[in-house]
DRENPA-3360 file (N, C-alpha, C; in nm, 2 decimals, always signed):
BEGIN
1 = XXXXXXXX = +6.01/+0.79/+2.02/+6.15/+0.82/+2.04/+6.24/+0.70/+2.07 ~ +6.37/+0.72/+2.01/+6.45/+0.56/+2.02/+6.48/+0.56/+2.17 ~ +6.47/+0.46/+2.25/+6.52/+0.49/+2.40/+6.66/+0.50/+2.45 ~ +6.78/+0.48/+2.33/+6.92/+0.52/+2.41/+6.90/+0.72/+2.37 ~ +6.82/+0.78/+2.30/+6.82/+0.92/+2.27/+6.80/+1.00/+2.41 ~ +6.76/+0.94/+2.49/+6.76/+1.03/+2.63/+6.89/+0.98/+2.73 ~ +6.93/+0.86/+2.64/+7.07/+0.87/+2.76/+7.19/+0.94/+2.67 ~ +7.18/+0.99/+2.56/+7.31/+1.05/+2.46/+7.34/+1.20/+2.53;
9 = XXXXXXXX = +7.26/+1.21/+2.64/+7.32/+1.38/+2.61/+7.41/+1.31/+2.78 ~ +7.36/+1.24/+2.87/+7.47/+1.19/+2.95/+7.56/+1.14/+2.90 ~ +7.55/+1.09/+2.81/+7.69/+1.03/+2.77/+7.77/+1.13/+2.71 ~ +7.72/+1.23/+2.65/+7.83/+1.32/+2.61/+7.87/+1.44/+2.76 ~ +7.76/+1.46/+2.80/+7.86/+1.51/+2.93/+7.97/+1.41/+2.97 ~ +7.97/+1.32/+3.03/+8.05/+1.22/+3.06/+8.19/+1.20/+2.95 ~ +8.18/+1.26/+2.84/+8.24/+1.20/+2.77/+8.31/+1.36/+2.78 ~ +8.25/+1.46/+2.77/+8.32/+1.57/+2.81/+8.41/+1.55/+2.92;
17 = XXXXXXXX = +8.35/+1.56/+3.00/+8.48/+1.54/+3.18/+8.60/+1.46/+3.08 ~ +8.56/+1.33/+3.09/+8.69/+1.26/+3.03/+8.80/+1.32/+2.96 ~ +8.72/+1.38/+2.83/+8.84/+1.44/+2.71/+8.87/+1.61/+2.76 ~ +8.82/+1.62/+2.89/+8.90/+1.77/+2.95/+9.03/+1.77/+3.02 ~ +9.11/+1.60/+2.96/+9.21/+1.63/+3.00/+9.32/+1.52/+2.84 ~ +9.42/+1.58/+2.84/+9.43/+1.51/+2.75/+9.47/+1.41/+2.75 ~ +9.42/+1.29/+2.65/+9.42/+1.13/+2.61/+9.50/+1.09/+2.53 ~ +9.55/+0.96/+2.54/+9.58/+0.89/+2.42/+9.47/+0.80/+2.40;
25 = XXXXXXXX = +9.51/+0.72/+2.26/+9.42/+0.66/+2.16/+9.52/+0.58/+2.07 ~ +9.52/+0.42/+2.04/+9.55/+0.39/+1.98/+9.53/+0.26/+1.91 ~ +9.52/+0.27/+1.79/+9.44/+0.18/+1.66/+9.57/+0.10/+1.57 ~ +9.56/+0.00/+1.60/+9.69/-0.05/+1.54/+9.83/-0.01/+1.58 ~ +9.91/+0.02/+1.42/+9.99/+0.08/+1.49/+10.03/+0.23/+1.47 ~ +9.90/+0.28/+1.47/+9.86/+0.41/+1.55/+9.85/+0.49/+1.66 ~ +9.95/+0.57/+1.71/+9.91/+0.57/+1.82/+9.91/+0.75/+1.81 ~ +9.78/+0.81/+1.89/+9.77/+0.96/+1.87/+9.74/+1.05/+2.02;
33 = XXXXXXXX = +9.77/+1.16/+2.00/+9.70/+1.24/+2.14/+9.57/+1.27/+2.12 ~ +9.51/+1.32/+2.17/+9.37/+1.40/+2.19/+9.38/+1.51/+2.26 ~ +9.41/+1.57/+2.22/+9.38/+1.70/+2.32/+9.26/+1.76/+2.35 ~ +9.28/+1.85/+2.50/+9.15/+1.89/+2.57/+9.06/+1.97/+2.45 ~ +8.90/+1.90/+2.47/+8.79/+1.95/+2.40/+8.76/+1.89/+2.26 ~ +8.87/+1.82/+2.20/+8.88/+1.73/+2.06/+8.82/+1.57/+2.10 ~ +8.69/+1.56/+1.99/+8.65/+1.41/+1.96/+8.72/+1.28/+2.02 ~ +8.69/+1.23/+2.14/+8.84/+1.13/+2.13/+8.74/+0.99/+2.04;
41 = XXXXXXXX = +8.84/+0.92/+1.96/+8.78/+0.82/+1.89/+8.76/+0.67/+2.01 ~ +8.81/+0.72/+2.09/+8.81/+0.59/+2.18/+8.66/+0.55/+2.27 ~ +8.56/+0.68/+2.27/+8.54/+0.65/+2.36/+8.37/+0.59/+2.34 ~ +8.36/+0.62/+2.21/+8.25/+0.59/+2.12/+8.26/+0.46/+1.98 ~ +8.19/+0.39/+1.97/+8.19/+0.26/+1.86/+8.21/+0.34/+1.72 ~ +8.16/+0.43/+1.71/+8.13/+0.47/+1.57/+8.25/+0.49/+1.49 ~ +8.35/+0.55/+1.56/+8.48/+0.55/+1.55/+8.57/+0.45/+1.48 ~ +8.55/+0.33/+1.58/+8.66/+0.19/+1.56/+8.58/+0.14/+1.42;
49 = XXXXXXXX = +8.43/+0.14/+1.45/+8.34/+0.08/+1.29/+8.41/+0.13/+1.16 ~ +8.39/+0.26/+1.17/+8.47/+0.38/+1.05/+8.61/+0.35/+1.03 ~ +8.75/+0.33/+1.16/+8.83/+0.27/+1.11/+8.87/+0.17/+1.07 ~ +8.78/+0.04/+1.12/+8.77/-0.08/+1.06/+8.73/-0.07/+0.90 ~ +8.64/+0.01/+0.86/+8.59/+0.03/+0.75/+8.64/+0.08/+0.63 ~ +8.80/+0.17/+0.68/+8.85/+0.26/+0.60/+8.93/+0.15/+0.56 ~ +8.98/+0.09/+0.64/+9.11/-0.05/+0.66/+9.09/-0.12/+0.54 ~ +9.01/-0.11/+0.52/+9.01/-0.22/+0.40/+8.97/-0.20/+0.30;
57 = XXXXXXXX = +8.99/-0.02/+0.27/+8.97/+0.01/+0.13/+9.06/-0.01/+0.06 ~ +9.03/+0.00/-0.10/+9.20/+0.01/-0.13/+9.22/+0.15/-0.14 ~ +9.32/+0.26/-0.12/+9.33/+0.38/-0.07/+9.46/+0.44/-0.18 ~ +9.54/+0.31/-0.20/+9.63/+0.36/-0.30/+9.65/+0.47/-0.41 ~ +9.68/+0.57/-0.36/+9.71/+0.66/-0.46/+9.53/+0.77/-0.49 ~ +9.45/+0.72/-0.41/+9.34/+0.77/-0.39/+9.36/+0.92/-0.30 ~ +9.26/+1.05/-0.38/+9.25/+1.17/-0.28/+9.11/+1.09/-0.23 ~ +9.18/+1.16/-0.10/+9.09/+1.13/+0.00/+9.04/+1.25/+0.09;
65 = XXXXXXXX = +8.92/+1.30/+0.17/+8.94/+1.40/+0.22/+8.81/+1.34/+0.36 ~ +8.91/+1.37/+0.48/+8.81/+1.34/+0.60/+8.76/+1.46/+0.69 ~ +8.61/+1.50/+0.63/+8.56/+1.62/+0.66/+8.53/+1.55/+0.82 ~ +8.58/+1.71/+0.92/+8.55/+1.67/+1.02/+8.66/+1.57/+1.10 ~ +8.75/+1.59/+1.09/+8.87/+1.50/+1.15/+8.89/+1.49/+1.27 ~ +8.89/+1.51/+1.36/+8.89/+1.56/+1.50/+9.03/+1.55/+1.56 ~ +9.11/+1.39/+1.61/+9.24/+1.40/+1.61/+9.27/+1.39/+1.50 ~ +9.21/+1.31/+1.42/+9.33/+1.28/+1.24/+9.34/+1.10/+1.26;
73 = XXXXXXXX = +9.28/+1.03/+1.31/+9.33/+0.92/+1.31/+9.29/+0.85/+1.24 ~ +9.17/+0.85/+1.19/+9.15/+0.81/+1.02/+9.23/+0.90/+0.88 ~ +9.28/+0.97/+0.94/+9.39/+1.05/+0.80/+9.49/+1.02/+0.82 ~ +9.57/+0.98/+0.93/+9.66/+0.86/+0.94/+9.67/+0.77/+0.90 ~ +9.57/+0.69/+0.87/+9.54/+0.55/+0.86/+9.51/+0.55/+0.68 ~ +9.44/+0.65/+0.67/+9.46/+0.65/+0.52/+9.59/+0.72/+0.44 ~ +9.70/+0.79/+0.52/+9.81/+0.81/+0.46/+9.85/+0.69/+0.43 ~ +9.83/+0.62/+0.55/+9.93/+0.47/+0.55/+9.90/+0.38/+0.49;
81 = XXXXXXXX = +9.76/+0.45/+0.41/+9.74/+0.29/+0.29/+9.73/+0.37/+0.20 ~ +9.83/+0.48/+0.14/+9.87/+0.52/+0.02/+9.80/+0.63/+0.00 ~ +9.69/+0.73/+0.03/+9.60/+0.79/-0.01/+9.67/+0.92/+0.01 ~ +9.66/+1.04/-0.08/+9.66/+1.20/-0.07/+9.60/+1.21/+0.02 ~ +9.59/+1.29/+0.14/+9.49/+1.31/+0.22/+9.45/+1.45/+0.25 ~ +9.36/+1.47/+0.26/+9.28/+1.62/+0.33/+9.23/+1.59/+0.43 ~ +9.25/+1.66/+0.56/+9.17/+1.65/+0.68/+9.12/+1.79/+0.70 ~ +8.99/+1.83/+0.77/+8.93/+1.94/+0.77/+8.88/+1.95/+0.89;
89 = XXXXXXXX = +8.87/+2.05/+0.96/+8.74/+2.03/+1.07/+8.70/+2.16/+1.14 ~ +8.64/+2.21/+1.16/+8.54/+2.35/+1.20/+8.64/+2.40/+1.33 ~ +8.67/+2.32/+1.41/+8.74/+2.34/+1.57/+8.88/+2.38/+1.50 ~ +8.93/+2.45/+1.60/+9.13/+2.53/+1.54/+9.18/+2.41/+1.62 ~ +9.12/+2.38/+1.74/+9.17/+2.29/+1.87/+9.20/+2.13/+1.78 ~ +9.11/+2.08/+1.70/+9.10/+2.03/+1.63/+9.22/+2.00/+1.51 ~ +9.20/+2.11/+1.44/+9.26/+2.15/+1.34/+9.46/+2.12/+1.40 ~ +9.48/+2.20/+1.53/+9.61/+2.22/+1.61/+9.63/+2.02/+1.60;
97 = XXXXXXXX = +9.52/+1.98/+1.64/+9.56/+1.81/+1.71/+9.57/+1.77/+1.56 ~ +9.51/+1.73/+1.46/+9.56/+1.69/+1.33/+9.71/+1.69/+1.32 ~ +9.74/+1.81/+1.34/+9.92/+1.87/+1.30/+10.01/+1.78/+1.37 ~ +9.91/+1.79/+1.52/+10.07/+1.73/+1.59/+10.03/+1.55/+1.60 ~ +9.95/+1.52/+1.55/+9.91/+1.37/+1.55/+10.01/+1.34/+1.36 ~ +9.98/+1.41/+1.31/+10.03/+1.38/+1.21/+10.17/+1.39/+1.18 ~ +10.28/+1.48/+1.21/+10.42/+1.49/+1.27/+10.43/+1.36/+1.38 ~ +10.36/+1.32/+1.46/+10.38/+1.21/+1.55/+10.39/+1.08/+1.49;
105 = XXXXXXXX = +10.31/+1.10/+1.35/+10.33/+0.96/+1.34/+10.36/+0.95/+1.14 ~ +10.43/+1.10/+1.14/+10.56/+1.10/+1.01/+10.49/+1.05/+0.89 ~ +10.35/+1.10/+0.93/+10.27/+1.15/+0.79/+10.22/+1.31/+0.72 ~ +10.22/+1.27/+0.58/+10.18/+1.41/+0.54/+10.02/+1.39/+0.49 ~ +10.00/+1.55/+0.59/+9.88/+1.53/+0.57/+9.83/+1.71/+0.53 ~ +9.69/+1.70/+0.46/+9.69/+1.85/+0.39/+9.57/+1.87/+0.49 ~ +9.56/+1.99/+0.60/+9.52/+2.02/+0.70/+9.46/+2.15/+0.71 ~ +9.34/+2.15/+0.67/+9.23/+2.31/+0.65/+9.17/+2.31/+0.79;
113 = XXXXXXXX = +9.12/+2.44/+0.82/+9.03/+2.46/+0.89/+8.94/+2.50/+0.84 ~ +8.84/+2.43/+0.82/+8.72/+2.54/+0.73/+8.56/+2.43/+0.80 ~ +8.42/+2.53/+0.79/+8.34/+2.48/+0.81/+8.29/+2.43/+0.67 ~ +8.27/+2.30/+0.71/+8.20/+2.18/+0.64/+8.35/+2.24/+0.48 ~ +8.30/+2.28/+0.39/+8.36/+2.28/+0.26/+8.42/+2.45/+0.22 ~ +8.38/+2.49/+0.33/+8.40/+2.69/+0.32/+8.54/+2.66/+0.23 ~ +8.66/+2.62/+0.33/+8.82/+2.67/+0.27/+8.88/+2.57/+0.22 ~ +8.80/+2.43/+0.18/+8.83/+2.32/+0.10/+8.86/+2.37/-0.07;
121 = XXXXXXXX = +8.96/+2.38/-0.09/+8.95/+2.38/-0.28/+8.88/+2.27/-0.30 ~ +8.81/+2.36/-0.40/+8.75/+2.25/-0.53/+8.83/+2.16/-0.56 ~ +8.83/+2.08/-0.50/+8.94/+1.90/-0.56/+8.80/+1.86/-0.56 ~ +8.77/+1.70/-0.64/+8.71/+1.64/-0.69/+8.78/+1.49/-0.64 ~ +8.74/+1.47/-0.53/+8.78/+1.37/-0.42/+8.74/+1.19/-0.47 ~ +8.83/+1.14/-0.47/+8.76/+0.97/-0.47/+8.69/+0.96/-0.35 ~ +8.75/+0.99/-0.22/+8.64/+0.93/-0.12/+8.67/+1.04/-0.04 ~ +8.54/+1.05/+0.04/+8.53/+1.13/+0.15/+8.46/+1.07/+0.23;
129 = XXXXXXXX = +8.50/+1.08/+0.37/+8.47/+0.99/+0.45/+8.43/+1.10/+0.62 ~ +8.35/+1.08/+0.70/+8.24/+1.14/+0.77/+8.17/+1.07/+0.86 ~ +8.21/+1.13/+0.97/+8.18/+1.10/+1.10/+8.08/+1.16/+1.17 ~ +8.01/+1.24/+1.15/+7.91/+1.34/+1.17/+7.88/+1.36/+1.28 ~ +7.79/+1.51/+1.30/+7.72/+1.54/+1.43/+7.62/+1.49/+1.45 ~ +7.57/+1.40/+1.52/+7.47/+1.34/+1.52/+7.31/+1.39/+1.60 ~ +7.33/+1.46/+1.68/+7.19/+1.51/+1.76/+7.16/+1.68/+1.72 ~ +7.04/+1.71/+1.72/+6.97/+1.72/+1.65/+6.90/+1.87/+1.74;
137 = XXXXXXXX = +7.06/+1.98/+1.78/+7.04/+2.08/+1.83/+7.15/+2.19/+1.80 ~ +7.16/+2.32/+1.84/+7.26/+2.41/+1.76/+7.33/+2.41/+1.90 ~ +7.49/+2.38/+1.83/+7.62/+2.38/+1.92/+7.67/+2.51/+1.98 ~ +7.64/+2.51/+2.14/+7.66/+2.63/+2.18/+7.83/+2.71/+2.20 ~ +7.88/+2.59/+2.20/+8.06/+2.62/+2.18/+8.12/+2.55/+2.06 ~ +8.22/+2.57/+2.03/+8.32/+2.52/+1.92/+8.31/+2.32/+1.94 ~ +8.35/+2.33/+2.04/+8.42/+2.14/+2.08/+8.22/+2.10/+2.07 ~ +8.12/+2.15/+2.07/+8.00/+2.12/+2.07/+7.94/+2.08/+1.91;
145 = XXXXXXXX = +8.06/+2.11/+1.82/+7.99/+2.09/+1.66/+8.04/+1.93/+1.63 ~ +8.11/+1.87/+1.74/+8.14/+1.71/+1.70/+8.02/+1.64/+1.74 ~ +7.88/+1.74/+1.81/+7.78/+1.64/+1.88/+7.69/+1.67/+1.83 ~ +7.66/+1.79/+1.79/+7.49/+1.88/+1.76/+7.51/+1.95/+1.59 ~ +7.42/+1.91/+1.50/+7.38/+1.92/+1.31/+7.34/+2.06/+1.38 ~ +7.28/+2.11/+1.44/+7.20/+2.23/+1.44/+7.04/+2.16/+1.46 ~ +6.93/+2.27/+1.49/+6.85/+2.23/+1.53/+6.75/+2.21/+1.42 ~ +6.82/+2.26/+1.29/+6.75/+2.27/+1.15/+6.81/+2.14/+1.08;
153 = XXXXXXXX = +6.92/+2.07/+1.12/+6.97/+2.00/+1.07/+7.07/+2.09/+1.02 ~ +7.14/+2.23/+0.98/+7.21/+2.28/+0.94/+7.29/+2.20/+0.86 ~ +7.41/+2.16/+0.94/+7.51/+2.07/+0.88/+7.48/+1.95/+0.78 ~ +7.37/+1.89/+0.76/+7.36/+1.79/+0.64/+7.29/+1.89/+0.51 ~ +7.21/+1.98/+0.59/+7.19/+2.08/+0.46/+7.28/+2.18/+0.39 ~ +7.38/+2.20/+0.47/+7.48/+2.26/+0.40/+7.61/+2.20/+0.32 ~ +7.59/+2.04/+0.41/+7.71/+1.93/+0.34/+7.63/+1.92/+0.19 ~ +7.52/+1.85/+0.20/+7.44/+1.82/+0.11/+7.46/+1.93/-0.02;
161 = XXXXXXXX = +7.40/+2.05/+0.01/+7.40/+2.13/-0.09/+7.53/+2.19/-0.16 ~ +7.67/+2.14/-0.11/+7.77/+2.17/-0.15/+7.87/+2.04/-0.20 ~ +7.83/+1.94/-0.18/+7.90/+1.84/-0.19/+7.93/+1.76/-0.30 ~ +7.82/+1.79/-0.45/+7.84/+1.77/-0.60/+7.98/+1.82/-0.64 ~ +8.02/+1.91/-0.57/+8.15/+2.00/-0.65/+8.26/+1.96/-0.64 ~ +8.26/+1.82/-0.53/+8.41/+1.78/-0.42/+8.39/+1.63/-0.51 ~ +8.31/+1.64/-0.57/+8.28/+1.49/-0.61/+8.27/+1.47/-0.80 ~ +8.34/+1.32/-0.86/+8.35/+1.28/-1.01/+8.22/+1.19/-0.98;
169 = XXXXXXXX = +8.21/+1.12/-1.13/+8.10/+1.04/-1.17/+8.18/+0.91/-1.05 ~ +8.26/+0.89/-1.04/+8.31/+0.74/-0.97/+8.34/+0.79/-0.80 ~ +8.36/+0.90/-0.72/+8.37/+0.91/-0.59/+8.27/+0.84/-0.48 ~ +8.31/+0.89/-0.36/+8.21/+0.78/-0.31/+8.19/+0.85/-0.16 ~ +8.13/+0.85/-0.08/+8.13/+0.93/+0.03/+8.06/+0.85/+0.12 ~ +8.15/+0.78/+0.23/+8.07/+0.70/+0.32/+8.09/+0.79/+0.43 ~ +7.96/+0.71/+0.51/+7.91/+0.83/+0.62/+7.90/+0.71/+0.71 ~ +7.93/+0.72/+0.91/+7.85/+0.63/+0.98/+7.77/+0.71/+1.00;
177 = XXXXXXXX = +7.65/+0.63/+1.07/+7.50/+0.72/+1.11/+7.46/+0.59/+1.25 ~ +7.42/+0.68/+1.36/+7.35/+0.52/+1.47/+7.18/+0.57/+1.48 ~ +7.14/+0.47/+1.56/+6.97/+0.48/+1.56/+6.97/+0.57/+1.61 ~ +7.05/+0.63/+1.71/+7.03/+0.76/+1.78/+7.00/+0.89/+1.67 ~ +7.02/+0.94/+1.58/+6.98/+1.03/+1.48/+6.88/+0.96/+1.41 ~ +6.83/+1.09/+1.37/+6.69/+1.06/+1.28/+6.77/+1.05/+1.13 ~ +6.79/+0.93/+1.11/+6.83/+0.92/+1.02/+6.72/+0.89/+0.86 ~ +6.64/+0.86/+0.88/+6.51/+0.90/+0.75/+6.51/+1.06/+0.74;
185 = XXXXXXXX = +6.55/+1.17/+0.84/+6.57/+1.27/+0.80/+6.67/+1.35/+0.72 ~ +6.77/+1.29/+0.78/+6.91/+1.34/+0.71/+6.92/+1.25/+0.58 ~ +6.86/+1.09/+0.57/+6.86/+1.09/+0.43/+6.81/+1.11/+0.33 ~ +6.70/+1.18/+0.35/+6.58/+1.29/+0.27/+6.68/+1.40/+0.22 ~ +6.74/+1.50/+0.33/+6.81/+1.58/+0.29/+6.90/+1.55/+0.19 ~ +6.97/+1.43/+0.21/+7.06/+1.38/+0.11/+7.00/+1.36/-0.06 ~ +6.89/+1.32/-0.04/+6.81/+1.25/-0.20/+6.71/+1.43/-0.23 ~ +6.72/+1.48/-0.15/+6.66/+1.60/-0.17/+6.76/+1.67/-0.29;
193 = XXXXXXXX = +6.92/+1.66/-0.27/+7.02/+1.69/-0.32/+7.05/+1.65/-0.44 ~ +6.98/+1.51/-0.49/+7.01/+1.44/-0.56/+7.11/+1.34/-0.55 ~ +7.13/+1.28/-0.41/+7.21/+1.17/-0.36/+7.19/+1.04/-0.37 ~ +7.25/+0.93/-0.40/+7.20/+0.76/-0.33/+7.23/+0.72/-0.27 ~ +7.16/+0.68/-0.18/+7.22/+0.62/+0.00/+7.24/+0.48/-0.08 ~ +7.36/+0.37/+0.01/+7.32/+0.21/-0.03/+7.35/+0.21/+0.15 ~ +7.35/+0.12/+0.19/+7.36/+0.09/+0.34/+7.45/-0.07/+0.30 ~ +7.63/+0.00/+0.37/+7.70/-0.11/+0.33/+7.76/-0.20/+0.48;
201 = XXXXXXXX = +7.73/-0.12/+0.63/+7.75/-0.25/+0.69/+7.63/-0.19/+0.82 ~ +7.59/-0.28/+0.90/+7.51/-0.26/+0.97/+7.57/-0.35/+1.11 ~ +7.56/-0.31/+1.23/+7.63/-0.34/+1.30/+7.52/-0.30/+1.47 ~ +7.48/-0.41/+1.57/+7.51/-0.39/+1.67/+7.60/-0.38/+1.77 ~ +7.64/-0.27/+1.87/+7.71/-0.29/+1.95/+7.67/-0.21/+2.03 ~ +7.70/-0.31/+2.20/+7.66/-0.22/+2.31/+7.51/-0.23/+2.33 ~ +7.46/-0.28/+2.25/+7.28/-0.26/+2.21/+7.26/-0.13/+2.11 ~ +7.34/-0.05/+2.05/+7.31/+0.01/+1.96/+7.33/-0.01/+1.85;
209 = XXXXXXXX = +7.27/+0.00/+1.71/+7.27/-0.03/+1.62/+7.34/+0.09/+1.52 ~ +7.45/+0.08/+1.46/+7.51/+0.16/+1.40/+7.49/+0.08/+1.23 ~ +7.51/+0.21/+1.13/+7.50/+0.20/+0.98/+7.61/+0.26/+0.95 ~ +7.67/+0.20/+0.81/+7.80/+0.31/+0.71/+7.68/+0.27/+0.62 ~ +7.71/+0.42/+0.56/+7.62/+0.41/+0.44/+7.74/+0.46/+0.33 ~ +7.74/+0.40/+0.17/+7.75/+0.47/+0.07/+7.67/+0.57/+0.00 ~ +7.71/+0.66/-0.06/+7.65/+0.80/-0.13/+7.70/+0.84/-0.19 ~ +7.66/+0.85/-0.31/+7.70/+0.90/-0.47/+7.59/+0.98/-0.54;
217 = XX = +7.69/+1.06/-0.60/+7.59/+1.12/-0.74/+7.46/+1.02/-0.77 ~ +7.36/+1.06/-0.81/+7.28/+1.03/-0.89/+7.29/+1.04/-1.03;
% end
């Protein structure tokens, strides 16, 4: 077993208390709320990695769709570098903070509530981008599906097995993943689907070792 995996579930208590009240957060010249029980991007690496990562796509005129959005601050960041945007996320609490992060900062953004791809139209996305649940148990409340796949892995087997249909021969779906997830598992599930992982940046911090991976059709 990796040894920061027994300090993750302190850390998400701790990180609970914190975001039980509401936060700001801000990335450039972004600046967003967090409301109580919603993902705050601040408080965790994986986040800043992912928006450092989106920063420098080119986004222009690109659909883009960020399953799982929590505030919206990577759907901000990709309005602002030209992209159609879809943000989606399982939580309403969630879904509510998108709206008013997006009015706050006088972007339009296209805002579902649906689990994983349920009330997504069939669009055929250039990029879709994924922040995932990373541990490796079933979420006993709503604000609990930003931390626990299920104990089956549910969530990458249901992303997985749905996710050819949101996607052309040229899209691209990057994902972060840290050592803390079994990640040889979840990317089995992926190639089980007929997916290709590439692993495009790799990164310590804090002493943990974080991945973005690319993933495309086969």
């Amino acid at each position: 077993m990796n040894i920061l995996q027994p300090i993750s579930p302190v850390l998400i208590k701790l990180a609970k208390v914190y975001t039980s009240k509401q936060r700001e957060f801000t990335y450039k010249d972004i600046s967003v709320t967090v409301l109580p029980g919603v993902f705050h991007p601040g408080l965790f690496i994986s986040s800043k990695l992912l928006l450092d990562f989106v920063d420098n796509l080119n986004l222009n005129s690109k659909k883009l769709l960020d399953l799982g959005a929590g505030c919206g601050v990577i759907s901000i960041l990709a309005v602002k570098k030209g992209a159609n945007v879809y943000a989606s996320d399982i939580s309403n609490k969630a879904v509510e903070n998108i709206k008013l992060n997006s009015n706050k900062n006088n972007t339009n953004i296209n805002v579902i509530a649906s689990d994983l791809f349920q009330n997504i139209p069939e669009i055929q996305f250039d990029y879709i981008i994924i922040n995932p649940p990373y541990y490796r148990r079933d979420p006993p409340q709503e604000e609990d599906y930003a931390w626990y796949c299920g104990s089956n892995f549910e969530f990458y087997s249901l992303l997985f097995s749905s996710l050819s249909k949101y996607l052309h021969e040229n899209s691209i779906v990057y994902m972060i993943l840290s050592e803390v997830c079994d990640i040889e598992d979840i990317k089995s599930i992926g190639e089980e689907n007929g997916f290709i992982w590439k692993l495009k940046l790799k990164k310590r911090v804090w002493g943990e070792k974080n991945y973005i991976y690319s993933i495309t059709k086969s």
